[in-house]
NUMAR-353860 format. One line per 2 residues: their letters; for each residue x, y, z of N, C-alpha, C. Coordinates in nm, 4 decimals, decimal comma. Layout:
N
A = X Y Z X Y Z X Y Z; ... .
This chain:
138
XX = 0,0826 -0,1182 0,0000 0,0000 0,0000 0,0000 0,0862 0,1233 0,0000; 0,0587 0,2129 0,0689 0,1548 0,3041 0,0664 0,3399 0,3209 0,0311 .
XX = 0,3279 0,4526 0,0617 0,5166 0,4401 0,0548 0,5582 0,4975 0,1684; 0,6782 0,4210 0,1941 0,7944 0,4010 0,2997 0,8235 0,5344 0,3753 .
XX = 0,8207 0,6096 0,4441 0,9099 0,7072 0,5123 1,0407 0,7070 0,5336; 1,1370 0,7929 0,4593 1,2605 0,8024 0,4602 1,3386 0,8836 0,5893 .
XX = 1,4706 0,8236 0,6283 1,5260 0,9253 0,7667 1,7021 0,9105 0,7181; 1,7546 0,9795 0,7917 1,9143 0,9502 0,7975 1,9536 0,8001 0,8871 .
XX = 1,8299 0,8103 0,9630 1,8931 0,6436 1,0579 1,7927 0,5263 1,0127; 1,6698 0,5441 0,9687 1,5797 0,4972 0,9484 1,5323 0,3561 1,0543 .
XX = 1,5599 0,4062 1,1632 1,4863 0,3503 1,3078 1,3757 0,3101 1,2837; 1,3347 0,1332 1,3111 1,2120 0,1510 1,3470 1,1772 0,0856 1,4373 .
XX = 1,0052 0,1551 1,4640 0,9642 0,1432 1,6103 0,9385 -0,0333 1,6206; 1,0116 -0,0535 1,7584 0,9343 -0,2039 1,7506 0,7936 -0,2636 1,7712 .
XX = 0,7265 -0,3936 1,7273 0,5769 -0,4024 1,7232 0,5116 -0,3558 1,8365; 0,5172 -0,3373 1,9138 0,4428 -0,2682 2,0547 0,4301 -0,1153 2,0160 .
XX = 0,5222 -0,0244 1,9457 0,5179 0,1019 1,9331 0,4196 0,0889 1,8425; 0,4382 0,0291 1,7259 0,3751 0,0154 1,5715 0,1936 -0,0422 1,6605 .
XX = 0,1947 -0,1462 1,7075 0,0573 -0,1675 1,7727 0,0160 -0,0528 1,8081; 0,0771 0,0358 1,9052 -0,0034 0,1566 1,9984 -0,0377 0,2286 1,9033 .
XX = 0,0702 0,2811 1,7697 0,0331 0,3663 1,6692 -0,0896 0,3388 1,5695; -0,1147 0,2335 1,5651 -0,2760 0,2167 1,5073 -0,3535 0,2027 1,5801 .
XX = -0,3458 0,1802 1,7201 -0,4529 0,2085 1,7623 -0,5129 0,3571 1,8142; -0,3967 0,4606 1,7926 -0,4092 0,6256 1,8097 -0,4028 0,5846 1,9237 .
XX = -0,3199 0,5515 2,0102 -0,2359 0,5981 2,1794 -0,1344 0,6681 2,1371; -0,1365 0,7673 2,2334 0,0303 0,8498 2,2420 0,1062 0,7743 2,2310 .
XX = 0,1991 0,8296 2,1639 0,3354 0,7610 2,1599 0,4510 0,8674 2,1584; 0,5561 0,8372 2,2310 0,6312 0,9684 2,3071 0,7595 0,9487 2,1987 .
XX = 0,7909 1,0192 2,1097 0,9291 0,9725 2,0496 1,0567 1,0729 2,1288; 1,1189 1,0299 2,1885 1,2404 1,1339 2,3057 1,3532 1,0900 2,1797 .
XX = 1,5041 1,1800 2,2850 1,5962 1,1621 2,1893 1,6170 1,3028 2,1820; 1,6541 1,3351 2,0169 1,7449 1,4076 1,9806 1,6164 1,5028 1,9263 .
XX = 1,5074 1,4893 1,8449 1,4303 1,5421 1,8255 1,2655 1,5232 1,8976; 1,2447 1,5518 2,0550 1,1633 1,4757 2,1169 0,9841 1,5658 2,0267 .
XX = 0,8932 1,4645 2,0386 0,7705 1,4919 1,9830 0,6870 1,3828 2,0031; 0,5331 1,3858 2,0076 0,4710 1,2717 2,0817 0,3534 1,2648 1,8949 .
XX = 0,3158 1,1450 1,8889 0,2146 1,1100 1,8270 0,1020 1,0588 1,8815; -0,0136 1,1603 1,8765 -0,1476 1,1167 1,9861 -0,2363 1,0323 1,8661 .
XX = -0,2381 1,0584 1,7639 -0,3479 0,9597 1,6540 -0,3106 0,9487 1,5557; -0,2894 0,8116 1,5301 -0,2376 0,7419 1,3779 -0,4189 0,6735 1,3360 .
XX = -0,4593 0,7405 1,2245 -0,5512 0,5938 1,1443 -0,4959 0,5778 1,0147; -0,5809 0,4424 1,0018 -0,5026 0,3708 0,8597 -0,6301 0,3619 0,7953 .
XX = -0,6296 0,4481 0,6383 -0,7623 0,3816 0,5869 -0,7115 0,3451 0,4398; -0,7864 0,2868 0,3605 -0,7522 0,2194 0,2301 -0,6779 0,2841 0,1518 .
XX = -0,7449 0,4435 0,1264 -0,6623 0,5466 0,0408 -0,5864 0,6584 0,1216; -0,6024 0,6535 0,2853 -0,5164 0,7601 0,3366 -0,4694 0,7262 0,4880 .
XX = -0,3661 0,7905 0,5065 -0,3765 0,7659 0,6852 -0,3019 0,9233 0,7099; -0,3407 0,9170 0,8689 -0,3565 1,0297 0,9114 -0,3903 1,0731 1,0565 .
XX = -0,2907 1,1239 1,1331 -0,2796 1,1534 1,2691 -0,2647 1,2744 1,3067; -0,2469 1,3019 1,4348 -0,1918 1,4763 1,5460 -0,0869 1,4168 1,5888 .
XX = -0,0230 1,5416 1,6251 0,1636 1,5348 1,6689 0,1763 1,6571 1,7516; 0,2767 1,6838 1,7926 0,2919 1,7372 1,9258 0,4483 1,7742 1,8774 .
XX = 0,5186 1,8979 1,8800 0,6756 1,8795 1,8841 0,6993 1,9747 1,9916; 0,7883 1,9244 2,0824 0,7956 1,9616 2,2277 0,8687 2,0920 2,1812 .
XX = 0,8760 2,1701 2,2818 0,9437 2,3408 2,3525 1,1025 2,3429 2,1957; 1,0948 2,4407 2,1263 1,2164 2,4364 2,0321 1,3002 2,2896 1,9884 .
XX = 1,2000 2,1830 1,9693 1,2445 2,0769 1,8758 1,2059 2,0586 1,7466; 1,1678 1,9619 1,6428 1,1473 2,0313 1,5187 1,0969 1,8151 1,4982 .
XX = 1,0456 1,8371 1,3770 1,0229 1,7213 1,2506 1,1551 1,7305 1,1987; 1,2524 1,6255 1,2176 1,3713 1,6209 1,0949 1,3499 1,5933 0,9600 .
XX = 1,4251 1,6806 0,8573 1,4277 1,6217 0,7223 1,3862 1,5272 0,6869; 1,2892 1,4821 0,6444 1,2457 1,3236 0,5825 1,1331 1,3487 0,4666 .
XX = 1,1023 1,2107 0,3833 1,0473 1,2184 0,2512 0,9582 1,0995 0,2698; 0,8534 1,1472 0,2056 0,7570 1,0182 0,1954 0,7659 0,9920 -0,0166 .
XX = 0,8393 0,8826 -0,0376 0,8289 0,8844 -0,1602 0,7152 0,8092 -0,2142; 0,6045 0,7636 -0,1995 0,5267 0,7114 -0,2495 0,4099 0,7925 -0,2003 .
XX = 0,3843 0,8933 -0,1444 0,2468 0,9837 -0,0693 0,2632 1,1193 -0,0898; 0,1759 1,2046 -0,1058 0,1770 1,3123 -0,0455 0,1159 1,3454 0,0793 .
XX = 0,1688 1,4371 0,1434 0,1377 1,4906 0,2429 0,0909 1,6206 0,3005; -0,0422 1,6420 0,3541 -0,0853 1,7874 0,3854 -0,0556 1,7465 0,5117 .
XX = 0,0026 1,9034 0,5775 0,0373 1,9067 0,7098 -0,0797 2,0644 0,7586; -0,1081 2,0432 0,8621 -0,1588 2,2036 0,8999 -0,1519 2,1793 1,0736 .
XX = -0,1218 2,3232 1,0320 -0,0685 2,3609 1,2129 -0,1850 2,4053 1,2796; -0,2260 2,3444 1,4049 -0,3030 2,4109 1,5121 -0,3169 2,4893 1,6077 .
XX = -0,1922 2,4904 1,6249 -0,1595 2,5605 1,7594 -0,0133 2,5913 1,7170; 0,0597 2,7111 1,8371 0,1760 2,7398 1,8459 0,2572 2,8057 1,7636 .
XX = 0,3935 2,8300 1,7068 0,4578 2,9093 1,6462 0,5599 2,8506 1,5813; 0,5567 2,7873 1,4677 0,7117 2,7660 1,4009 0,7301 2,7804 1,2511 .
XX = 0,8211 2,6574 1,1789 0,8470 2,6925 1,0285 0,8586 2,6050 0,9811; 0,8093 2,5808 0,8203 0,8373 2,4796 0,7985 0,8755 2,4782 0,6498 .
XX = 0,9656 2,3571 0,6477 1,0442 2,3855 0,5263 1,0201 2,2251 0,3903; 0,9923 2,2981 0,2834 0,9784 2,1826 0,1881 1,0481 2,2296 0,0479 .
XX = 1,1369 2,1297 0,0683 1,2819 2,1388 -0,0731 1,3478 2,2613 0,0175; 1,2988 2,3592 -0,1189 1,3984 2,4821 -0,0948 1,3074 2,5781 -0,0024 .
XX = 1,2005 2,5861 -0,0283 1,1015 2,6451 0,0521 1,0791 2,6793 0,2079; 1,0529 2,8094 0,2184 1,0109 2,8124 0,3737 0,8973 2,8746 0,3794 .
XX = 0,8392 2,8462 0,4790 0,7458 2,9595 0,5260 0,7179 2,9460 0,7125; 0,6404 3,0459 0,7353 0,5912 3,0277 0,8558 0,4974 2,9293 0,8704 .
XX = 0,4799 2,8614 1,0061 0,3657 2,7659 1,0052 0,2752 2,7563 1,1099; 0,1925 2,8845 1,1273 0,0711 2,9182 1,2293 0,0134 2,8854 1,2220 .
XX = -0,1062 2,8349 1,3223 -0,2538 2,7782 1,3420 -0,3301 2,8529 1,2152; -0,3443 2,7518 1,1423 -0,4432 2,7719 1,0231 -0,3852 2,7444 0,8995 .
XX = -0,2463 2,7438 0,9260 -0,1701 2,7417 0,7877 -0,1773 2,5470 0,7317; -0,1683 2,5437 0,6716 -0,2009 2,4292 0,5585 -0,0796 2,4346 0,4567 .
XX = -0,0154 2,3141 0,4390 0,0814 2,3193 0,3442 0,0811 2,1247 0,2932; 0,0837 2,1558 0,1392 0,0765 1,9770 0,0674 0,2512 2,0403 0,0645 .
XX = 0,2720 1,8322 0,0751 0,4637 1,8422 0,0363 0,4154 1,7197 -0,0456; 0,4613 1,6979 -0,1651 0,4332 1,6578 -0,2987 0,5479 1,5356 -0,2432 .
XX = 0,5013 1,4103 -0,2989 0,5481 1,3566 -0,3101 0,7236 1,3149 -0,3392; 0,7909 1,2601 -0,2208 0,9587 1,2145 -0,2412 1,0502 1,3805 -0,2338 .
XX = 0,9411 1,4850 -0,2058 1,0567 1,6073 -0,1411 1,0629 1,5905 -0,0230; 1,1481 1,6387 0,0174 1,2440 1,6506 0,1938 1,1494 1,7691 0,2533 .
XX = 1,1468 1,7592 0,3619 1,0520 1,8284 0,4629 1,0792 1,8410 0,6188; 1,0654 1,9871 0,6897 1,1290 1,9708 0,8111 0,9993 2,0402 0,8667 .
XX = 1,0106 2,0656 0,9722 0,9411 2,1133 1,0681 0,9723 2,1277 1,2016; 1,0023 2,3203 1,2629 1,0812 2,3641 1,3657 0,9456 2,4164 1,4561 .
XX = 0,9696 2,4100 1,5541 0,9123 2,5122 1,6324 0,9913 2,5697 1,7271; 0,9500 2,6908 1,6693 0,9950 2,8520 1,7322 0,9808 2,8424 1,8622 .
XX = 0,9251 2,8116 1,9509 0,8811 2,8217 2,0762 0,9534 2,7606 2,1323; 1,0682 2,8031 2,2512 1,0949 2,7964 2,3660 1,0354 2,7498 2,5224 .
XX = 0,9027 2,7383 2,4765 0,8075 2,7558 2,5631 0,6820 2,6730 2,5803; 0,6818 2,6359 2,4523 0,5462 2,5875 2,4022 0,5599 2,4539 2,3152 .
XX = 0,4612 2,3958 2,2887 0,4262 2,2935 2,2037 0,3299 2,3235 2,0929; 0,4303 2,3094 1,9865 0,3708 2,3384 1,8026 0,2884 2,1951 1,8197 .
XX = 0,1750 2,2165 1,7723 0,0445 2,1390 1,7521 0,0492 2,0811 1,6028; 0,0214 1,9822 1,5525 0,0098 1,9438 1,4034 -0,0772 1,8610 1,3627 .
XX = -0,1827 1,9009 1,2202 -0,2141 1,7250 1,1839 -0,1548 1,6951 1,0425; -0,1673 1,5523 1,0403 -0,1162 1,5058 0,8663 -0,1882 1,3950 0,8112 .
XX = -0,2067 1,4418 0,7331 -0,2348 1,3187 0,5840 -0,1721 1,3364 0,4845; -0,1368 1,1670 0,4741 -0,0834 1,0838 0,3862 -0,1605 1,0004 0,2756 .
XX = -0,1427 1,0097 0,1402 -0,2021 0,9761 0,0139 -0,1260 0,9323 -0,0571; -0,1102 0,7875 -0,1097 -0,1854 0,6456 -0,0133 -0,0953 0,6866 0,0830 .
XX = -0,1894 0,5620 0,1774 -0,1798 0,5728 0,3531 -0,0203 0,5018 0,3899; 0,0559 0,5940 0,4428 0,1531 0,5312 0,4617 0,1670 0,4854 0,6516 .
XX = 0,1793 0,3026 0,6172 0,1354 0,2160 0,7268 0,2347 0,2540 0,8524; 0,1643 0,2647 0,9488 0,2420 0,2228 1,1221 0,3566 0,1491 1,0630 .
XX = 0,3341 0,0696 1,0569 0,5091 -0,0277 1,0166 0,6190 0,0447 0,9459; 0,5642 0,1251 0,8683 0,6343 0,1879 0,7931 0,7013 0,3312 0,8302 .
XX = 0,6760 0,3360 0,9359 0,6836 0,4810 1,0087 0,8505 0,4626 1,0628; 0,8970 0,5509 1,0080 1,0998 0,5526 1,0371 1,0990 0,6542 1,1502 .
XX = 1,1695 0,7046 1,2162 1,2047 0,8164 1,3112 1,3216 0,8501 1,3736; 1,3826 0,9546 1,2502 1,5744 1,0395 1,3020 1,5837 0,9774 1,4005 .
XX = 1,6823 0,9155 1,4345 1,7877 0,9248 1,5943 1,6788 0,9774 1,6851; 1,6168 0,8916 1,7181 1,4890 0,8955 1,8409 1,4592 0,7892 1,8588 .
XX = 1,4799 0,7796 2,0181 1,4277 0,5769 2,0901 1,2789 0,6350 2,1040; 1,2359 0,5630 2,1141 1,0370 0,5613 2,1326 1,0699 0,5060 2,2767 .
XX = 0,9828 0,5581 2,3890 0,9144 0,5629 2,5163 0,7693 0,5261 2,5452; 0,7364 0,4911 2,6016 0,6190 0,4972 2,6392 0,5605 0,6290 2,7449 .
């Protein structure tokens, strides 16, 4: 079904993480870039969850080459970058990253937690979910 998520370490979570992630339980990713995933679903043509990136940590560089992806921010203050592209990424903002480009996502905040949701077209599976140099926690 879907396509793969690309990383520099391409970590993946073991079946207990991948279980919690379809069933939409938090899942705490700590480490180097800490951020929590509160809802993963999987449906035939899409999947699609909320994310959390803790006080000035960010989404590392990564590519979904077989999906595109709309991201939109809910809450909080940061930036986000696709290819060469930047922009700001405030509650309301909406941005598609086209298929197999590189994509980051910072938040500005010192203070706070940047809010996010995403969909993926086709659904790219829990199993398939990679994550930069980050151990998963419960």
């Amino acid at each position: 079904m879907g396509g793969t998520a690309s990383s520099a370490s391409g970590a993946t979570p073991s079946a207990e993480v991948q279980s919690r992630l379809v069933k939409g339980e938090a899942t705490r990713l700590d480490g180097e870039h800490p951020r929590a995933l509160y809802t993963v679903a999987v449906g035939q043509h899409m999947s699609c969850g909320e994310e959390s990136i803790d006080a000035s940590s960010e989404v590392p560089w990564h590519s979904h080459w077989d999906s595109e992806e709309v991201l939109r921010c809910t809450a909080g203050t940061g930036k986000i970058y696709v290819g060469e592209q930047e922009a700001d990424f405030l509650p309301g903002v909406s941005v598609l990253v086209p298929k197999g480009v590189p994509h980051r996502i910072l938040n500005l905040s010192s203070s706070d937690q940047l809010w996010l949701s995403w969909t993926l077209s086709p659904p790219l599976q829990a199993q398939q979910f990679q994550a930069e140099r980050n151990s998963v926690t419960s």
